[in-house]
C-alpha positions in Angstrom: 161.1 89.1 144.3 159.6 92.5 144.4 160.1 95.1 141.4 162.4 98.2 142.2 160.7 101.5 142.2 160.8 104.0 139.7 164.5 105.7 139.7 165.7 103.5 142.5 169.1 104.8 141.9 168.7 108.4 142.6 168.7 108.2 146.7 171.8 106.0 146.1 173.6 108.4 143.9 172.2 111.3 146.5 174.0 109.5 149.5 177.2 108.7 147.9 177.9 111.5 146.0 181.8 111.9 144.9 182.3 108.8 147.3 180.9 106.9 144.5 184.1 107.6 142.2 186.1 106.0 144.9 184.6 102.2 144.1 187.4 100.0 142.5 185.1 99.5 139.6 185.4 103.2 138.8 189.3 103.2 138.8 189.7 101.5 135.2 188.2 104.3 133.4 191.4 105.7 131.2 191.5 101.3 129.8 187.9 101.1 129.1 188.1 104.6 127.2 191.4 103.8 125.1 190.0 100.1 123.8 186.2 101.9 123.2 188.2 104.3 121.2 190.4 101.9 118.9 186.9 99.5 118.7 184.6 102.5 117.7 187.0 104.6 116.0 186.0 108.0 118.0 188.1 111.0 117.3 187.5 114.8 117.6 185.1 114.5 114.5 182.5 112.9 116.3 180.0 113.2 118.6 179.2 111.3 121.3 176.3 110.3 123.7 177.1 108.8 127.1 173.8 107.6 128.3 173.5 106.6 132.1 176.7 108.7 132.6 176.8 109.3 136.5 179.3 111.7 137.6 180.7 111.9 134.5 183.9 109.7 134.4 183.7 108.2 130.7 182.3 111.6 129.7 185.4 113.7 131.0 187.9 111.1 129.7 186.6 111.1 125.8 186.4 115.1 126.3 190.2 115.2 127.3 191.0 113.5 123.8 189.2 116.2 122.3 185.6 114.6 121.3 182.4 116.0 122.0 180.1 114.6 124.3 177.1 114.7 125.5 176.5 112.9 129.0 172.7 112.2 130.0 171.6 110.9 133.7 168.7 110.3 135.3 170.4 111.7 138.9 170.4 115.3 139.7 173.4 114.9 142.0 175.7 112.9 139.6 174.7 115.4 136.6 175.8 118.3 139.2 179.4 116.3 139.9 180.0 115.9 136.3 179.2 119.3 135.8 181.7 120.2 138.1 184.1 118.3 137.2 184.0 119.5 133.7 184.2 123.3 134.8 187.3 122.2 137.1 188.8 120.9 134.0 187.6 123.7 132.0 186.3 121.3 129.1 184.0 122.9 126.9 183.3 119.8 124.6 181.1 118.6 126.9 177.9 119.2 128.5 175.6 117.3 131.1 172.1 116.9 131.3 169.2 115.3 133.4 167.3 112.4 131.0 165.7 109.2 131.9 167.5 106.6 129.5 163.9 105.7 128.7 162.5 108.7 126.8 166.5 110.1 125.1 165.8 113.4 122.9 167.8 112.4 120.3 167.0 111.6 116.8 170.0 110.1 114.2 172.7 112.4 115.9 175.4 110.5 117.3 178.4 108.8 115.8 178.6 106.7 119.0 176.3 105.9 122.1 178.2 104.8 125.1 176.1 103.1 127.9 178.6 101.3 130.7 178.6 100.0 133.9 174.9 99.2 133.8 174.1 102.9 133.5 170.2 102.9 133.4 169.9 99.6 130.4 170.8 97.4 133.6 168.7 99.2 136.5 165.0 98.8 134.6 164.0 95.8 136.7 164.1 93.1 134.4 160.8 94.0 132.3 159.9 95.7 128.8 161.9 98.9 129.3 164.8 96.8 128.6 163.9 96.7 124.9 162.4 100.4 124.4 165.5 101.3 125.9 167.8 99.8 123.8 165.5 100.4 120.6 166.0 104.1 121.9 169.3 103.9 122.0 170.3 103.1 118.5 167.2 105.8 117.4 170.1 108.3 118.5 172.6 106.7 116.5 173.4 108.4 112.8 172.9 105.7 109.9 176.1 103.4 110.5 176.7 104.9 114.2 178.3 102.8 116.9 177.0 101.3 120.0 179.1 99.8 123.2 176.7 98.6 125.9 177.9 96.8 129.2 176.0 94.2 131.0 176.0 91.8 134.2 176.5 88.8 133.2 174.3 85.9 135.0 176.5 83.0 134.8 179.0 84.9 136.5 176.6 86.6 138.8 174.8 83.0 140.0 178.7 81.4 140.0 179.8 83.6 142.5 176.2 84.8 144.3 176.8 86.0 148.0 175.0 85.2 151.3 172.3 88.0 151.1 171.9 87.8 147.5 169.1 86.9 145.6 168.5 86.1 141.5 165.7 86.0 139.9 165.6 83.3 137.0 162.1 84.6 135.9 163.7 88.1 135.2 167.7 87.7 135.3 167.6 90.3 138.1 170.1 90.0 140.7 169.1 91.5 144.4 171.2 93.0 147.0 171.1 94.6 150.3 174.5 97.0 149.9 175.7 98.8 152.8 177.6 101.8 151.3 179.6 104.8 152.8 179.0 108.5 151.7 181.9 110.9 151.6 182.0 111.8 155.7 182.3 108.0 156.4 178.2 107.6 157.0 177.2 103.9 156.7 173.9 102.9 155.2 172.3 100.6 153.8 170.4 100.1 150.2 168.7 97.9 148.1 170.1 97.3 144.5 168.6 95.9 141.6 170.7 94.5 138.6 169.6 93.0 135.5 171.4 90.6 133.7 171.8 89.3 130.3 172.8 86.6 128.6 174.8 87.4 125.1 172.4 85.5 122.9 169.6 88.3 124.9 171.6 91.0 124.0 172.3 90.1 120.2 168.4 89.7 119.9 167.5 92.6 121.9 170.7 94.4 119.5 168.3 93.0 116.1 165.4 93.5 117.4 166.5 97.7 117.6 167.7 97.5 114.7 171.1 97.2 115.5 173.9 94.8 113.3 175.9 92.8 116.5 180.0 93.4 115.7 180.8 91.3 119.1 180.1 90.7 122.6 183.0 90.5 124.4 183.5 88.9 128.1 185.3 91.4 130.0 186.0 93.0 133.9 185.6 97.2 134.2 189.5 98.1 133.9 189.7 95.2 131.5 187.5 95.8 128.4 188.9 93.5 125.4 188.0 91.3 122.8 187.6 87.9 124.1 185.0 85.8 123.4 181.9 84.9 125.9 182.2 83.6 129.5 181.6 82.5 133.0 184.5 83.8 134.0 183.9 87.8 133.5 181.3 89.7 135.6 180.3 91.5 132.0 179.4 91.5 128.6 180.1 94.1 126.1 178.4 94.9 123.1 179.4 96.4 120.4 177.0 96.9 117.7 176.4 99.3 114.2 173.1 100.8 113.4 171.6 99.2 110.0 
């Protein structure tokens, strides 16, 4: 299997646009917000860094309860819809900015990083940006902040792997040929790249930055929990505390 170019994701995000809030994975949002909050104990004293945001949706929904965030993407076009969105809603605890996951410019300021639905940790192409990025990630965190951090998870992914579909056991990186539909009804269709992890990677990757592993939790977006480990959810979450 070939790597995936450098910001693969940004056509994708071009074509789709608001049509990408209409997925069903998308619709769970206010669930994974109100178990994130209980598990990292976010309120309006603390500040919050949604890394890989998209358009916005986890952003907008911790800004409603009144905590400030800060939601980073490396598309143009999803930074622009969140942007929106936000001045719709006229939320002023939150801002939007273009940053590459890789390279965050954020030193020991957050109470909590957020990085879901595979935003940017799970689109690297299976090699060392992985770990800089996660290292990175926790760099942002204040002494004692929190992380939660989704991922694919394989057994799922190679349980239930569709005609068309391709994984990588070399790299954990799942291949697809997607066709999607932008907001007039335009087919077309795109390549996607998905790393995924095992939760014994993700508690070394988690020490390795630095990071002390609460849990890993199997869970489904809409459906965040605490459960332990399995074949049987298409994700892991981590939750882990800066040392």
């Amino acid at each position: 299997m070939d790597p995936p170019p450098d910001a693969w994701f940004n056509p994708l995000a071009e074509f789709l646009g608001p049509a990408y809030l209409r997925n069903a994975f998308t619709m769970g949002t206010e669930q994974e917000i109100e178990f994130l909050v209980g598990a990292l104990q976010l309120d309006a004293s603390t500040r919050v860094l949604d890394a890989g945001c998209g358009p916005g949706r986890h952003s907008l929904a911790l800004a409603r309860r009144g905590i400030e965030v800060v939601g980073v993407d490396l598309s143009p076009d999803f930074v622009e819809l969140a942007r929106a969105a936000a001045a719709t809603e006229h939320l002023t605890n939150v801002r939007f900015d273009v940053h590459d996951v890789r390279a965050l410019p954020f030193s020991a300021e957050c109470d909590a990083v957020l990085c879901l639905c595979q935003g940017g940790f799970g689109l690297l192409g299976g090699g060392p940006d992985e770990a800089k990025t996660l290292a990175g990630l926790a760099l942002c965190l204040k002494p004692s902040g929190r992380l939660a951090l989704s991922a694919f998870n394989p057994y799922f992914v190679v349980r239930h792997l569709e005609p068309g579909e391709s994984f990588d056991a070399g790299t954990g990186v799942n291949h697809e040929l997607a066709t999607l539909r932008d907001d007039n009804g335009i087919e077309r269709a795109f390549d996607l790249w998905t790393t995924c992890f095992t939760p014994r990677e993700l508690r070394m990757l988690a020490e390795a930055a630095g990071l002390r592993v609460d849990a890993i939790s199997a869970v489904t977006p809409g459906d965040y929990a605490a459960r332990a480990p399995s074949v049987d959810h298409p994700e892991h979450l981590l939750l882990a505390t800066r040392i």
